[in-house]
C-alpha positions in Angstrom: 82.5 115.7 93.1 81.8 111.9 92.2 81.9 110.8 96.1 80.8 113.0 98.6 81.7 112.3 102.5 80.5 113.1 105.5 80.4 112.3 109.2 77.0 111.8 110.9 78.2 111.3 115.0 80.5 108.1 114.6 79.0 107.0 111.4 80.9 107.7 108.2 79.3 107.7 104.6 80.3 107.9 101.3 77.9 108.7 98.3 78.1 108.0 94.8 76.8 111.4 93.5 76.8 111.0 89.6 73.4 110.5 88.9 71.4 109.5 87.2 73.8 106.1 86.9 76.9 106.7 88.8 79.0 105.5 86.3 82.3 104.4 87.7 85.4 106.0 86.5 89.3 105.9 87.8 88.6 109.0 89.6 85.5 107.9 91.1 87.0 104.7 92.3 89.9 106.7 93.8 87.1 109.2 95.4 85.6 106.0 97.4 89.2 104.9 98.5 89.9 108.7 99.7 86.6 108.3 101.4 87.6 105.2 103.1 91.1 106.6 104.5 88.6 109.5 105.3 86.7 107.1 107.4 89.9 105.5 109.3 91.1 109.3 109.9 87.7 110.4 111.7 88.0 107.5 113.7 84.5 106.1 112.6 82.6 102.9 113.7 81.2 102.0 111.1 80.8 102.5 107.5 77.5 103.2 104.9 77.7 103.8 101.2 75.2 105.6 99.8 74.3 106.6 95.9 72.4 109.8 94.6 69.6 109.3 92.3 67.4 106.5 91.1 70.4 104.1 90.5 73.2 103.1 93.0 75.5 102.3 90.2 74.9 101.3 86.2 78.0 99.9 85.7 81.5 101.4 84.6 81.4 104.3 82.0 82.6 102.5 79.3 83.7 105.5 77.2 86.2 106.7 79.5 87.3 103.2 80.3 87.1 101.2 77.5 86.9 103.1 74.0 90.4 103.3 73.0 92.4 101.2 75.7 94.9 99.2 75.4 96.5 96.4 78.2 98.5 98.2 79.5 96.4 101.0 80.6 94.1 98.4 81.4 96.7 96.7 84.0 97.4 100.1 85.2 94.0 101.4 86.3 92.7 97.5 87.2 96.3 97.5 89.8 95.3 100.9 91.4 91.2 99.5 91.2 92.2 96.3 93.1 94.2 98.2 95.7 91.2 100.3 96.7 88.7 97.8 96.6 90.8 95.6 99.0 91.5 98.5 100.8 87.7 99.1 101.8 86.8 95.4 101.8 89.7 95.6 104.5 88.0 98.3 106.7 88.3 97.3 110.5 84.6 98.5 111.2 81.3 97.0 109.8 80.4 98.5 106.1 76.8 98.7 105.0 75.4 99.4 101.6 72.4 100.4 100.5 71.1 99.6 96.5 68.5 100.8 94.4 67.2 101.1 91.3 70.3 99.1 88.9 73.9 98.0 90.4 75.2 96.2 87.6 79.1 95.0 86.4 81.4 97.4 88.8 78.5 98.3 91.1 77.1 95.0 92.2 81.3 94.1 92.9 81.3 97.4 95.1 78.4 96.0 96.8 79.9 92.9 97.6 83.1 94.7 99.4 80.5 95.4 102.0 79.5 93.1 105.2 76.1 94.2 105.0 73.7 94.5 101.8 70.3 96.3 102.2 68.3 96.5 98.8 65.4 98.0 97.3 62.7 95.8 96.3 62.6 97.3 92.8 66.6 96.9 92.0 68.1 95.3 89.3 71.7 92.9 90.4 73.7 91.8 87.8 77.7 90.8 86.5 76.9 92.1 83.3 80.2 91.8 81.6 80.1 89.4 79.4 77.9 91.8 77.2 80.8 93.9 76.4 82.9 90.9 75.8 85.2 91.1 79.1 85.4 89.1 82.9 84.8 90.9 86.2 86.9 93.2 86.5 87.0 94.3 90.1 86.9 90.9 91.8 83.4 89.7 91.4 83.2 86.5 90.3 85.7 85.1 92.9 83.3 87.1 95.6 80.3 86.1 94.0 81.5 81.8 94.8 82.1 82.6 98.1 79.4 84.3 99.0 76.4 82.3 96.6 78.7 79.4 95.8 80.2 78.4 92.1 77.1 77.2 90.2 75.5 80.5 90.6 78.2 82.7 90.5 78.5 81.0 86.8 75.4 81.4 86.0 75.4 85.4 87.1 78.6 86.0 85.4 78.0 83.7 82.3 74.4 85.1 81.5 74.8 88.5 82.2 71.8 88.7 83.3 69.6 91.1 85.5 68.5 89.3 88.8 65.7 90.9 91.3 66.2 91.8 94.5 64.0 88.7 95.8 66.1 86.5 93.6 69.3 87.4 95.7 68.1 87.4 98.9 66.8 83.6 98.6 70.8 83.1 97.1 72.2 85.1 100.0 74.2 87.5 98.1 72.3 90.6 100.0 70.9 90.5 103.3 67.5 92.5 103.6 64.8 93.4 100.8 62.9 96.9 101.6 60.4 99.1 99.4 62.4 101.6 97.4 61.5 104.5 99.6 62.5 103.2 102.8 65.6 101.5 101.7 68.1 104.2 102.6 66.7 104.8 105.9 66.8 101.8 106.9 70.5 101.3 105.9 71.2 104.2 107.6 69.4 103.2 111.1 71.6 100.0 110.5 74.6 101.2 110.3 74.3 103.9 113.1 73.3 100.8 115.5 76.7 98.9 114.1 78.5 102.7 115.1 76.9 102.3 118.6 77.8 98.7 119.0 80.9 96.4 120.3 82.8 96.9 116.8 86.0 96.2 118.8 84.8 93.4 119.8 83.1 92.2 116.3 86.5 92.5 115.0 88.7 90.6 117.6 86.2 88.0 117.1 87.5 87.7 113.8 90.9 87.8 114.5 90.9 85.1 116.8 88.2 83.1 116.8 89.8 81.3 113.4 93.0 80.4 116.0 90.6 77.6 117.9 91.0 75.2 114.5 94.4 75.0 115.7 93.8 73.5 118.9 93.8 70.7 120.7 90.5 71.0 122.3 88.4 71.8 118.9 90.4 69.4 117.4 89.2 66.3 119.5 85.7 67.7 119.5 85.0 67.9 116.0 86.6 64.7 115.2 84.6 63.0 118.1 81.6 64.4 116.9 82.4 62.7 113.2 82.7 59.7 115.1 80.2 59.1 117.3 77.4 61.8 116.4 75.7 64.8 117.8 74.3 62.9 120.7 77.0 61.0 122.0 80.2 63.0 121.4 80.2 64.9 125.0 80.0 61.4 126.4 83.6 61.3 128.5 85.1 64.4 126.2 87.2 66.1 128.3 89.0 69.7 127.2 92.0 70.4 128.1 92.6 74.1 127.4 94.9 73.9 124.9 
């Protein structure tokens, strides 16, 4: 089995479990989707993903991707690819990772589908494609400029480089830096404090929260506060609730 699933109380996790590298492959990308609806069946809270081995994920397995292929079975597996990956960027409950050893070309883009990014200090990062002559495939570069802006989301996808764990944090691409050992457990403490917490609430807040830019009341603020400055713009400002 590529991904394995489980529940642990409201917490559900999926693991890579093709060690030593995890290659991806259609049917392990399908496995992670299935893991997902697995996820939204049990009813979970929140979401970890997991990898066996010394390596969360070297990348795709080029020979069963690659060698051989044409477009069109390119546009066929990178259509069912893109549905899945949206599909668990899309989760309505907080999604955690947790990365060791390398996560490179398809693993660091699965990384980025998660809200959360714990890291061990001793991985290796990187948008490696360009080495076999080909873009990001799964959505990468476009996630890598929003979340560590263009210039270095060129320089990642344009080098091909390998990038430490201390490297990314400073860019804010992950979100903690832990030994090796302790990486996973942590994650895992994480994520079961997201499954006890107001996820509801986390996403309402995202659902509505965007709707105040269309009011009346943020509207005046802000512009106020372009006017006049921090310290003056709650002179005489007056909302309205609407």
């Amino acid at each position: 089995m590529s991904v394995k699933f489980e529940m642990d109380g409201q917490l559900a996790i999926a693991t890579f479990a093709a060690p030593p590298m995890n290659l991806l492959t259609v049917e392990s990308i399908e496995a992670f989707g299935n893991a997902a609806q697995a996820a939204l069946d049990a009813n979970a809270r929140a979401f970890l993903t997991l990898a066996d081995g010394d390596h969360f994920c070297g990348g795709a397995d080029v020979f069963s991707n690659f060698v051989g292929k044409d477009s069109n079975f390119g546009r066929r597996m990178l259509a069912k690819a893109f549905a899945i990956t949206q599909k668990v960027e899309r989760l309505p409950i907080p999604t955690v990772v947790a990365v060791r050893g390398l996560c490179l070309g398809g693993g660091c883009e699965l990384m980025q589908l998660h809200d959360i990014a714990f890291v061990g200090e001793g991985a290796g990062i990187g948008q490696i494609e360009a080495q076999i002559a080909t873009s990001t495939l799964l959505g990468g570069a476009s996630r890598l400029v929003s979340k560590i802006g263009a210039a270095r989301a060129k320089e990642m996808v344009f080098s091909a480089d390998i990038y430490d764990a201390k490297t990314l944090l400073a860019w804010g691409l992950i979100n903690k830096v832990y030994p090796d050992a302790d990486v996973e457990v942590e994650a895992r403490a994480y994520a079961h404090k997201l499954a006890a917490g107001p996820t509801i609430a986390d996403l309402l807040a995202m659902e509505v929260t965007p709707q105040t830019f269309d009011t009346e009341d943020m509207r005046n603020a802000t512009k106020r506060f372009a006017e006049v400055g921090r310290s003056k713009f709650r002179d005489g400002l007056e909302f309205k609730g609407r």
